[in-house]
LUMDOTOR-534109 format. One line per field, with one value per atom (N, C-alpha, C): chain; z, x negated, y negated; atom name; residue in one letter. Coordinates in steps of 0.1 Angstrom, whole numbers. Example, Ala and Ser with C-alpha at 12.3 -4.5 7.8 and 13.67 -1.06 7.14 Angstrom:
unit: [A	A	A	A	A	A]
Z: [78	78	78	71	71	79]
X: [-132	-123	-132	-128	-137	-129]
Y: [57	45	33	22	11	0]
site: [N	CA	C	N	CA	C]
code: [A	A	A	S	S	S]
//
This chain:
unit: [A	A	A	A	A	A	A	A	A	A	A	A	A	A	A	A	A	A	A	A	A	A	A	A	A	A	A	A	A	A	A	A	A	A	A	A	A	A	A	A	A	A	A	A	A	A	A	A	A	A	A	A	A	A	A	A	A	A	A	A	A	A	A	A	A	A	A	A	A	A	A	A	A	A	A	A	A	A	A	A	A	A	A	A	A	A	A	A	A	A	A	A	A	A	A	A	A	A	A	A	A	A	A	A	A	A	A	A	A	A	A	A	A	A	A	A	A	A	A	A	A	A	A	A	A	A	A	A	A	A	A	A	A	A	A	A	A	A	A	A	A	A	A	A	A	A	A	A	A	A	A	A	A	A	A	A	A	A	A	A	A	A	A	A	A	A	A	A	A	A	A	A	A	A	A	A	A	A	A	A	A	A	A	A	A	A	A	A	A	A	A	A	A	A	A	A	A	A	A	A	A	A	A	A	A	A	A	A	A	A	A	A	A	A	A	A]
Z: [-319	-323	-314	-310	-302	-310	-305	-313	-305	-315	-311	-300	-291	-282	-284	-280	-279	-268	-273	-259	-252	-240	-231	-225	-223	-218	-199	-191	-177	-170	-161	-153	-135	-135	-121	-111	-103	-87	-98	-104	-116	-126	-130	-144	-152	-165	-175	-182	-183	-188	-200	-210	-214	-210	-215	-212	-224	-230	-244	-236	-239	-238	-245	-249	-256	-249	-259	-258	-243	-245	-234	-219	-216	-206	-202	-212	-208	-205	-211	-205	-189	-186	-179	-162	-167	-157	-153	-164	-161	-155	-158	-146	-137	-134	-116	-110	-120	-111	-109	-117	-117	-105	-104	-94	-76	-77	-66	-62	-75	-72	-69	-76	-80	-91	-93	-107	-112	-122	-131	-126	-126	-127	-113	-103	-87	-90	-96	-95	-100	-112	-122	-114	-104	-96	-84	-77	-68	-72	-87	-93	-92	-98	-99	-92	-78	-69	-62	-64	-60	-66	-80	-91	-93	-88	-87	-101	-100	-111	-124	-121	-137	-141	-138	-144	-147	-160	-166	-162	-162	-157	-167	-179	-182	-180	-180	-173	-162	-149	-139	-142	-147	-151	-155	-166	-172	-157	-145	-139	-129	-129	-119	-119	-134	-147	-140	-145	-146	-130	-120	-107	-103	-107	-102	-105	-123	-128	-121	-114	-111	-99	-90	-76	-77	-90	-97	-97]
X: [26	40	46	62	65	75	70	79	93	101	118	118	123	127	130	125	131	141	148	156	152	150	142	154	154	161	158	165	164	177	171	179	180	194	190	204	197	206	218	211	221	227	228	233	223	228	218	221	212	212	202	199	189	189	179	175	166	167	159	150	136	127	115	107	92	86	76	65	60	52	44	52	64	71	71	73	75	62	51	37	33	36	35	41	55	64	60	57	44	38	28	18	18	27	31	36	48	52	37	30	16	15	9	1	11	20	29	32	27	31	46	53	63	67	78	83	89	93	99	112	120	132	139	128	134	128	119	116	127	132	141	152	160	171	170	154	155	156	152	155	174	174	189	198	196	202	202	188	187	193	193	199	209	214	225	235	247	260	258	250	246	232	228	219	219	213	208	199	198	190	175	174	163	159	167	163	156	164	156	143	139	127	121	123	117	106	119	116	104	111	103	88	86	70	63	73	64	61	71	65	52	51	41	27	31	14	12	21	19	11	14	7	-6	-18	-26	-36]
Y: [74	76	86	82	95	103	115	127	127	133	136	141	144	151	165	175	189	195	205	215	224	218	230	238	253	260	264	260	256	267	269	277	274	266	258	260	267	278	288	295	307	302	290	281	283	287	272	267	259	243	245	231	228	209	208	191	190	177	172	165	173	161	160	149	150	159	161	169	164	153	147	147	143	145	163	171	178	191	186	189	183	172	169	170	178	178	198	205	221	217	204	204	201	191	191	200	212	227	234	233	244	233	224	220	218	218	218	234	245	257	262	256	260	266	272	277	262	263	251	247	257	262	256	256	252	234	232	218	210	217	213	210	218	227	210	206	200	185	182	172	170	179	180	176	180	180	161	155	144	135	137	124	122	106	100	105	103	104	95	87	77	84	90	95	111	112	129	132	145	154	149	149	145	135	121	112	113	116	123	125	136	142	131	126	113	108	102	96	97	117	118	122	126	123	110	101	83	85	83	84	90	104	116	105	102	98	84	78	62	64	78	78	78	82	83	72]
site: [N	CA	C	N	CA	C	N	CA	C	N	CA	C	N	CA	C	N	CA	C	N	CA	C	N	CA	C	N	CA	C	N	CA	C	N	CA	C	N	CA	C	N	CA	C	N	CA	C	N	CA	C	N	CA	C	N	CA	C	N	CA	C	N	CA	C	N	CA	C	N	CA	C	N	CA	C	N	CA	C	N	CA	C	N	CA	C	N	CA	C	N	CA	C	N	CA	C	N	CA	C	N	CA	C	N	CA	C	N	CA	C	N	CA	C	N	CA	C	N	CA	C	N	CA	C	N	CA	C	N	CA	C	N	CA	C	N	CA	C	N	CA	C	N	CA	C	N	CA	C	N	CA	C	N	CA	C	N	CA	C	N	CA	C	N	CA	C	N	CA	C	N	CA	C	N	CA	C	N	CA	C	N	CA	C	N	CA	C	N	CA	C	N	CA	C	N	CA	C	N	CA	C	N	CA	C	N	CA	C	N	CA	C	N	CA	C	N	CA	C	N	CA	C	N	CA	C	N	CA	C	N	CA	C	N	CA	C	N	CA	C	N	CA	C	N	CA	C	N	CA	C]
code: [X	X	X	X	X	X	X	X	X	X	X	X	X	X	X	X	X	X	X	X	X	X	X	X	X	X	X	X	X	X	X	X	X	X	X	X	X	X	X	X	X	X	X	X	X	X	X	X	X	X	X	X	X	X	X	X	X	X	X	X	X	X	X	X	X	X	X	X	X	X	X	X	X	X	X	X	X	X	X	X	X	X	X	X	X	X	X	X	X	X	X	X	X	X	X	X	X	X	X	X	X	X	X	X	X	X	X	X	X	X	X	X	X	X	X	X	X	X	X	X	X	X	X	X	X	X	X	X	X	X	X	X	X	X	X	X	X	X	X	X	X	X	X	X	X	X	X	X	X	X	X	X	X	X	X	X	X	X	X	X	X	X	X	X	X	X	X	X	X	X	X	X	X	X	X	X	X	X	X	X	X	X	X	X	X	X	X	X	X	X	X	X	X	X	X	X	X	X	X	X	X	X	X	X	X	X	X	X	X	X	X	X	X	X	X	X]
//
């Protein structure tokens, strides 16, 4: 079953933001900043930066989650 989406509180180049996301997306997207060694905050910031105008920031994330685990 998937749980509701939560609001994460995000801080990207001196803004902040939040973004809704599951649990599981958003365990997953810690462990790629832990594992890339980054803070959250700049992964979030570099996502941001890349994703086209039809798309949200969590989306993004969404996307860029499924991507990370497909390389797998």
């Amino acid at each position: 079953m998937m749980m509701r989406p939560k609001k994460r509180s995000l801080t990207l180049r001196g803004h902040r933001t939040s973004v809704s996301l599951e649990d599981a997306f958003w365990d997953e997207f810690c462990r790629i900043a832990q594992e890339k060694k980054r803070p959250i905050n700049d992964l979030a910031a570099e996502i941001d930066a890349q994703r086209g105008l039809d798309c949200g920031l969590a989306s993004a994330i969404r996307l860029y989650v499924l991507s990370d685990l497909k390389k797998v």
